[in-house]
matplotlib code that plots the C-alpha trace (Angstrom):
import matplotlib.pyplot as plt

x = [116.7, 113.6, 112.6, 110.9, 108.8, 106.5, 108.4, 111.6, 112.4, 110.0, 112.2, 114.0, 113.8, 111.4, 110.3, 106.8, 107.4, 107.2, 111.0, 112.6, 110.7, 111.3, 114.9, 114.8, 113.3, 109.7, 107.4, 109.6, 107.2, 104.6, 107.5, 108.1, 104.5, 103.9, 106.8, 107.9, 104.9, 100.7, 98.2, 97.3, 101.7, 101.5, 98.3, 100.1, 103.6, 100.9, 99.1, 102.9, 103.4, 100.9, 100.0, 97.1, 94.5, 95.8, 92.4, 90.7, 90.0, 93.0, 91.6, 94.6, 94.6, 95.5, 93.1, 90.2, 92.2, 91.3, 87.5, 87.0, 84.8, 86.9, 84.6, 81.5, 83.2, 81.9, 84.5, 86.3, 87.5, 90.1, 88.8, 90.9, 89.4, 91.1, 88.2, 90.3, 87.8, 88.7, 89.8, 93.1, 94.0, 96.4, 98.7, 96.9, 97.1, 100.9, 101.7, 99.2, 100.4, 104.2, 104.9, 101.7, 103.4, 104.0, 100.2, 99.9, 102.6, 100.4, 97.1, 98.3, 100.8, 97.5, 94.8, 97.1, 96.8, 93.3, 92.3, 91.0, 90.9, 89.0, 90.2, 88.9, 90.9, 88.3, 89.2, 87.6, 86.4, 87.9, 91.5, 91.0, 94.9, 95.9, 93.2, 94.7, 98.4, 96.9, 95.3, 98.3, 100.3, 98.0, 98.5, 102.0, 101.8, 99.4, 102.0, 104.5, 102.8, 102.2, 98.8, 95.8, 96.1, 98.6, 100.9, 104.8, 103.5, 101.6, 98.0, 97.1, 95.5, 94.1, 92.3, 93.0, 90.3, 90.6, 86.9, 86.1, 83.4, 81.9, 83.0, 81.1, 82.5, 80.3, 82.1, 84.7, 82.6, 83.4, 79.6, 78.7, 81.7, 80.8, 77.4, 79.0, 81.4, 78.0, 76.0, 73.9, 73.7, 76.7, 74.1, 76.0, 74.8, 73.6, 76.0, 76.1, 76.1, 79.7, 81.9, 83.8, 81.2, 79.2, 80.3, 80.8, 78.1, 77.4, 80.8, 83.4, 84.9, 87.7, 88.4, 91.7, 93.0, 96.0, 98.6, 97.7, 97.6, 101.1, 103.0, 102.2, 105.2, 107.6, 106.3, 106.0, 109.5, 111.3, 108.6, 105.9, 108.6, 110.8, 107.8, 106.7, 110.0, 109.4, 106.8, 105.7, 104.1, 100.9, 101.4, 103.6, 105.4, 105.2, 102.7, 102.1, 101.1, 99.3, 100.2, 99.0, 97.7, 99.9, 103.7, 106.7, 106.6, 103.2, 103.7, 103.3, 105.8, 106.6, 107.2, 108.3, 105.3, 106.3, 107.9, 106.8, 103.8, 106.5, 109.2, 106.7, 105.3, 109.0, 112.1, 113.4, 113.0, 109.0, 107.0, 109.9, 107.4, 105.1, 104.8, 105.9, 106.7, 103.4, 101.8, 99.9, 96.4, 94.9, 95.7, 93.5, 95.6, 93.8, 91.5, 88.6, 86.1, 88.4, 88.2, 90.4, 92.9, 93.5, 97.4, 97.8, 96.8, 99.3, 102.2, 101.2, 98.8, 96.5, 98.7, 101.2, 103.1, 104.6, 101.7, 103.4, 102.4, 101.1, 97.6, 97.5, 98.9, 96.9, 93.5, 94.8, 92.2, 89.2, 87.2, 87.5, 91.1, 92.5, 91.7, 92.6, 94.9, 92.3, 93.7, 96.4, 95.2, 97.4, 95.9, 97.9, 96.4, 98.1, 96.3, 94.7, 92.7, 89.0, 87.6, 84.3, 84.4, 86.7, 84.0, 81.0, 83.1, 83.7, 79.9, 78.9, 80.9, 79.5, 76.0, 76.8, 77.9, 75.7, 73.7, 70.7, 69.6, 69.5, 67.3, 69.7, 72.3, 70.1, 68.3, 70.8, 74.1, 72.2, 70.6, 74.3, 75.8, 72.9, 73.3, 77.0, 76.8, 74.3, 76.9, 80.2, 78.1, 77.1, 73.7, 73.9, 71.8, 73.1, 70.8, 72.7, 75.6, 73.6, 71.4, 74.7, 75.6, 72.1, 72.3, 75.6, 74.5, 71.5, 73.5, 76.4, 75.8, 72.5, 73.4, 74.1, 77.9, 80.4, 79.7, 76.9, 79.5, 82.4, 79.8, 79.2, 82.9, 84.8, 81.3, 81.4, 85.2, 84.7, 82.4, 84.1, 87.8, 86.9, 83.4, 84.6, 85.0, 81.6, 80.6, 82.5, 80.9, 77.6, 78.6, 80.7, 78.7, 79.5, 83.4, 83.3, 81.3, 84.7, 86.4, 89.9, 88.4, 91.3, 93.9, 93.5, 93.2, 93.9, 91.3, 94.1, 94.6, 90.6, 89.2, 89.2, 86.2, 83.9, 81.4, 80.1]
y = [95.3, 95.6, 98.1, 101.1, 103.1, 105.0, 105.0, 105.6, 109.3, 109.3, 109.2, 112.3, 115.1, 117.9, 115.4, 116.5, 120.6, 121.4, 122.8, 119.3, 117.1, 119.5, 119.6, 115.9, 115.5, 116.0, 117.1, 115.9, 114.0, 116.9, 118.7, 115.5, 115.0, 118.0, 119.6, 116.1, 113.8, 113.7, 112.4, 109.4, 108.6, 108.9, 106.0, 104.0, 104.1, 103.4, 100.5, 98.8, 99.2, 96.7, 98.6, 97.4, 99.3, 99.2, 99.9, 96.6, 95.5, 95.2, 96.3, 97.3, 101.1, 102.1, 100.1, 102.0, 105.2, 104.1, 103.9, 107.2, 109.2, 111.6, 112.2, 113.4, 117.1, 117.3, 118.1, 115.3, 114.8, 112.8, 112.0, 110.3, 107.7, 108.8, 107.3, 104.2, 102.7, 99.3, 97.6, 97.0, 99.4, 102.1, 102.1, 105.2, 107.5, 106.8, 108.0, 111.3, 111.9, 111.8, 112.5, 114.5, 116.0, 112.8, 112.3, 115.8, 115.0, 111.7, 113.9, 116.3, 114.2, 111.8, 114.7, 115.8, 112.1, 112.0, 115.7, 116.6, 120.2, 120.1, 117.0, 116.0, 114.1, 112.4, 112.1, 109.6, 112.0, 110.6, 112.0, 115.4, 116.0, 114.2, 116.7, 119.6, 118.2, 117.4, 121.1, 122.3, 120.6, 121.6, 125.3, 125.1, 123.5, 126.8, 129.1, 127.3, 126.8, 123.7, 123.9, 126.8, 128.1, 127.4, 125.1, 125.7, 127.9, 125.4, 125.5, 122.8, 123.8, 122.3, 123.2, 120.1, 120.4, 118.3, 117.2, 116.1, 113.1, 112.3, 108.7, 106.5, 102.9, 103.1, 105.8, 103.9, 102.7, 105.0, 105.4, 106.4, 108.4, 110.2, 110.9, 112.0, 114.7, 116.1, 116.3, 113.6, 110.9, 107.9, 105.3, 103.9, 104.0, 101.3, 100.6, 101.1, 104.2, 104.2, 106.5, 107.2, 107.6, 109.5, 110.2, 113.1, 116.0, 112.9, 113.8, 111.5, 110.4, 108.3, 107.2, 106.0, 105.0, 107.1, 104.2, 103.5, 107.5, 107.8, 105.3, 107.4, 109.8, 106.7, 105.2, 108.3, 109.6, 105.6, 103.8, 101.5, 98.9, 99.7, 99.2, 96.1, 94.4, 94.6, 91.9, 88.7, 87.7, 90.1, 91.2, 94.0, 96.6, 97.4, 97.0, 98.6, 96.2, 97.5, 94.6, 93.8, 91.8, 89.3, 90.0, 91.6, 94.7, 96.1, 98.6, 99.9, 97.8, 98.4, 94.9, 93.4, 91.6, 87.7, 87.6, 84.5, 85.3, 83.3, 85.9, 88.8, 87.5, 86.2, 87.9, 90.8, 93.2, 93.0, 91.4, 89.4, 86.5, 86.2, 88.0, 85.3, 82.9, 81.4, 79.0, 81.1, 80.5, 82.5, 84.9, 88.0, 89.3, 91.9, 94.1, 92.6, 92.1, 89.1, 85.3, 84.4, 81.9, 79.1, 77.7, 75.1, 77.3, 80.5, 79.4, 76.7, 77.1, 73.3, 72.5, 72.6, 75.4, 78.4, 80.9, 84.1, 87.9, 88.5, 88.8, 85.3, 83.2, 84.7, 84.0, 80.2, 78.0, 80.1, 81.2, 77.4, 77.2, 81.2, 84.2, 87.8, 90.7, 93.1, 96.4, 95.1, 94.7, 92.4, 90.5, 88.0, 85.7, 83.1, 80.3, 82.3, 84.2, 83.7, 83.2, 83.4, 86.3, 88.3, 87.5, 88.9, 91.8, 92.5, 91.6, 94.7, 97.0, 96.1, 95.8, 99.9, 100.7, 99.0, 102.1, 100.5, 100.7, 96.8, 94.7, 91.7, 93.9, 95.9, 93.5, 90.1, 92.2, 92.8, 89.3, 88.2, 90.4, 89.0, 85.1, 85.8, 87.8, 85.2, 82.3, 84.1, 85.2, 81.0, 81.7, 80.0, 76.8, 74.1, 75.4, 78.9, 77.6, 76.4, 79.9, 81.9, 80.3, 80.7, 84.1, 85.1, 83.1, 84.9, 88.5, 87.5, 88.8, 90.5, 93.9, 96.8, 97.5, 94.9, 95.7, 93.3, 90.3, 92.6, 91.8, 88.0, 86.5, 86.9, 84.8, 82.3, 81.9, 81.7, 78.9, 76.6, 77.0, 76.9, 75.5, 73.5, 76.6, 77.6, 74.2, 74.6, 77.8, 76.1, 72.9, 75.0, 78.1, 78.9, 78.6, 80.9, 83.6, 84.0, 86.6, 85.1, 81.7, 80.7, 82.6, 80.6, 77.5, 77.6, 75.6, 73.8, 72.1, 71.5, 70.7, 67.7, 68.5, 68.9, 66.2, 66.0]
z = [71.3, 69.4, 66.4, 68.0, 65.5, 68.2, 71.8, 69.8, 71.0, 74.2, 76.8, 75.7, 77.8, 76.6, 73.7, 74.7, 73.9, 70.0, 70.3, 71.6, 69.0, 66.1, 66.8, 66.8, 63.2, 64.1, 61.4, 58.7, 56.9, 56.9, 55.1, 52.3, 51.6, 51.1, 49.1, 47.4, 47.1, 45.9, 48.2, 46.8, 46.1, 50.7, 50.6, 48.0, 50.7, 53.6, 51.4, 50.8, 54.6, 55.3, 58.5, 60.1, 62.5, 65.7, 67.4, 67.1, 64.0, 62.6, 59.0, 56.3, 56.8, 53.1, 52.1, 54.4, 53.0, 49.4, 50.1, 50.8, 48.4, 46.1, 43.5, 44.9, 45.7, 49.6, 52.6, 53.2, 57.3, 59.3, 62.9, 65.5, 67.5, 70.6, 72.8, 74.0, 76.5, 75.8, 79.4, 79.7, 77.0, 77.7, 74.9, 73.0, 76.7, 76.8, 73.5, 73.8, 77.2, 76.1, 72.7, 71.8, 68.6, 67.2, 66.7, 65.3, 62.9, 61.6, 61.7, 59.5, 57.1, 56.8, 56.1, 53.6, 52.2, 52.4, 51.0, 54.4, 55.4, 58.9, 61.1, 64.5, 67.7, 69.4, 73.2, 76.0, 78.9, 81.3, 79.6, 80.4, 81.7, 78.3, 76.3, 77.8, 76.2, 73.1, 73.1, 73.7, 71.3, 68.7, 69.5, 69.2, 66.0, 64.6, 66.1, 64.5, 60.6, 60.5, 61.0, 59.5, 56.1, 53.5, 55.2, 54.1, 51.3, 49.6, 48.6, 51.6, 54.5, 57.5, 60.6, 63.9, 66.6, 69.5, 70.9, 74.5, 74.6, 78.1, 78.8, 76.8, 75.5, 72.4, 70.9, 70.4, 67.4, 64.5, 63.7, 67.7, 67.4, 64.7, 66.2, 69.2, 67.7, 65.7, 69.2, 69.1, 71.6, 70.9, 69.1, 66.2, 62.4, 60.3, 57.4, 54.7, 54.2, 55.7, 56.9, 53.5, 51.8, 54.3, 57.7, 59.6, 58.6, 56.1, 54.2, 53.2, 56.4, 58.0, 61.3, 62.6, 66.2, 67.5, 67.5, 63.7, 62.6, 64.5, 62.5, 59.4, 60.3, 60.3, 56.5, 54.9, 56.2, 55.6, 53.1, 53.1, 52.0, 55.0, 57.6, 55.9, 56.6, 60.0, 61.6, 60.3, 57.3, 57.3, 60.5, 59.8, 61.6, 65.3, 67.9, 71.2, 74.1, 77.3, 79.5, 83.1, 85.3, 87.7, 86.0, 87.3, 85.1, 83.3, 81.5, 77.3, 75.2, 71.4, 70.2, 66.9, 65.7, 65.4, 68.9, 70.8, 73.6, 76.2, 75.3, 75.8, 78.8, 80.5, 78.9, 81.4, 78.0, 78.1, 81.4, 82.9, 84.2, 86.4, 90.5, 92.6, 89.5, 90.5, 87.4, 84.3, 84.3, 81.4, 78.9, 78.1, 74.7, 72.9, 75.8, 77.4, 74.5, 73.1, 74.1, 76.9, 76.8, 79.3, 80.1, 78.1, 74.7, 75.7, 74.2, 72.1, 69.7, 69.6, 66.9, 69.5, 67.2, 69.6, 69.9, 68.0, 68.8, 65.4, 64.1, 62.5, 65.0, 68.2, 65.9, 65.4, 66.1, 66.3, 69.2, 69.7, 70.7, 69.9, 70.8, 68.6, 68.9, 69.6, 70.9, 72.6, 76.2, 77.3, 80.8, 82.4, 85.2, 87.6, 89.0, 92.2, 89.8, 89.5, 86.1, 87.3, 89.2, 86.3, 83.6, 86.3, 86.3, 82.3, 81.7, 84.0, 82.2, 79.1, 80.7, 81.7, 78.1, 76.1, 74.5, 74.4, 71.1, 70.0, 72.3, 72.0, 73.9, 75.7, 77.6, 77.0, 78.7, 82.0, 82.0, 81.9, 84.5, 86.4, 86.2, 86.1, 89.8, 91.4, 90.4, 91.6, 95.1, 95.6, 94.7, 91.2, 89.8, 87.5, 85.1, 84.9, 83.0, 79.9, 80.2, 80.1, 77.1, 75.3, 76.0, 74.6, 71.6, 70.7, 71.5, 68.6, 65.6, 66.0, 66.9, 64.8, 65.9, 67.5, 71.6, 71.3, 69.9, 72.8, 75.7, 74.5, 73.6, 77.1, 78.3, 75.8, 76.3, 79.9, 80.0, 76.9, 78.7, 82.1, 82.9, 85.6, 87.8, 87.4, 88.2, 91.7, 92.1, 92.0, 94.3, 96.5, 97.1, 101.0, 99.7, 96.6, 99.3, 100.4, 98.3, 98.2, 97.5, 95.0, 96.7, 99.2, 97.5, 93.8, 91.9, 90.1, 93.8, 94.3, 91.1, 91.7, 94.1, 90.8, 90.3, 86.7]

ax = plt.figure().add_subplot(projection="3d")
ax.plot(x, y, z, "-o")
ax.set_aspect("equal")
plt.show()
């Protein structure tokens, strides 16, 4: 069996009331940081760790901690991008929904850290049965000491506030978020300034995901060292996967990093294979905003190397032949899925959450949602291929946070991987009207069809 770090304890009863997880060594690393270790001796252990942000980026997260501005004297904050509106991304509910004290635990072990006396959980508004846990995990943690004024006896103290936003993707950007939590609408901020230096209320600032603030517990209670020696190269530690789509068993799974996607997707300890062991079609690995991956680059990389579950080895190749960790949205396809028809269907989500302050994805995401919607419904011209592509290309990379590049990779992706699709969408266009057009006959068996 895999190392579990994070689902370790979560299927004990009660683990979710602050008397089960105490009793089963909960808050420990509150009590060693403080009582036995300096703030900067807890960023050093998380630096060695080589833990890296489990929200997206995958940006070193002692690093990040080390930016932050210590020397200009202003309230410094902790805020927990809690947001999770990434689809296909459910990793983040799961542990807030079942282990809410464990994310408490990292909130207040990692403000202590930072120097941060007022800290923030950021919540997607759509969570509202997890936001009532997490409220309630927090008031058990004041009645119990470990949060308000001097904590333990010691000179720290900390006040945890958990914040409800109203369902907008872009405040999953830690800028928009940050706007968000200060009343203003989600647009994000131009950088620099950022965040550490001046973030929330325009004081030093960091944001974290939940999965990456919940490890902290683990390193500061076994070491940096310890956490590093799990993984693979620099992709260290654990990761959680939200997997779904067409397998036997979807569902959040805490995986080594440096297993093999084929063991993830078909061993019986992850996905077990594929519903009706039809053939895999594509791979969606890291949420929807990352390129998708077609069969024959799922589990080879095109150096016909085994494509790992690690950061390195998912990126291998580029957007040309790879894709990227991303979140860990984990989409699996088999061959009666429509590519076509599953792009359409990302590009109007991002069309609705683009906040509309950069004309590139303001007006670029609905002209894709657009051309994408009159090719799946047979209404598409051999000209709308090429204008798909010139769209996305003049979106990435000139917008002022990443949902402008989110809304244009799964398109571009789509089109290099699996143009011939929307080619038969275009020649076909009375059979592609039909909504179980590859259900009924996967394109593998058809593609033939496609004149070039």
């Amino acid at each position: 069996m895999a190392k579990k770090i994070l689902l370790d304890k979560i299927n004990i009863p009660g683990i979710k009331s602050y008397e089960v997880y105490r009793q089963n060594g909960g808050y420990a690393s509150v009590e060693k940081a403080i009582k036995t270790m300096t703030p900067d001796a807890i960023t050093e252990e998380v630096k060695a760790s080589g833990l890296r942000g489990r929200g997206g980026a995958g940006f070193p997260m002692g690093l990040k901690w080390s930016f932050i501005d210590k020397k200009s004297g202003k309230p410094r904050h902790l805020v927990c991008n809690a947001d999770e509106s990434e689809p296909g991304t459910f990793k983040d509910r799961y542990l807030m929904e079942h282990i809410p004290h464990l994310l408490i635990e990292g909130m207040i072990t990692s403000s202590y850290a930072l120097g941060a006396n007022l800290s923030y959980i950021y919540i997607r508004g759509e969570y509202m049965w997890v936001y009532k846990i997490i409220e309630r995990a927090i008031k058990e943690a004041y009645a119990a000491g470990w949060l308000g004024k001097n904590i333990l006896g010691s000179d720290y103290s900390l006040d945890l506030h958990v914040h409800c936003g109203a369902g907008a993707y872009i405040c999953g950007e830690e800028t928009a978020l940050i706007e968000s939590l200060e009343g203003k609408r989600g647009n994000p901020r131009i950088k620099p300034p950022f965040p550490a230096v001046s973030g929330l209320w325009g004081n030093p600032t960091v944001v974290n995901n939940v999965e990456s603030i919940s490890n902290v517990p683990w390193i500061v209670n076994n070491s940096g060292e310890e956490f590093a020696k799990i993984g693979l190269g620099r992709s260290t530690g654990t990761k959680l996967i939200s997997a779904s789509g067409h397998i036997k068993k979807p569902g959040v799974y805490e995986i080594e990093l440096g297993i093999t996607v084929d063991e993830f997707i078909n061993s019986e300890e992850y996905c077990g294979g594929m519903i009706d062991d039809r053939p895999i079609k594509a791979l969606i690995p890291g949420g929807s905003s990352v390129p998708i991956l077609p069969a024959h680059l799922i589990y080879k990389t095109a150096e016909g190397e085994d494509r790992l579950m690690t950061y390195e080895s998912l990126s291998e190749g580029g957007f040309a032949t790879g894709s990227m960790m991303g979140s860990g949205g984990f989409i699996v396809y088999n061959d009666t899925a429509c590519i076509v028809r599953n792009t359409w269907n990302f590009a109007k989500f991002y069309a609705h959450e683009s906040c509309g302050q950069c004309s590139p994805c303001r007006e670029g995401t609905g002209w894709m949602e657009k051309v994408l919607y009159r090719i799946e419904t047979g209404h598409g011209t051999s000209e709308d291929i090429d204008l798909l592509w010139d769209i996305q290309r003049k979106i990435e990379g000139n917008t002022i946070c990443p949902l402008g590049d989110a809304a244009a990779w799964p398109v571009a992706a789509a089109i290099r991987h699996f143009r011939e699709e929307f080619e038969y969408h275009i020649q076909f266009p009375e059979k592609v009207k039909n909504r179980n057009h590859f259900v009924d006959e996967p394109f593998e068996s058809i593609k033939h069809l496609v004149t070039k």
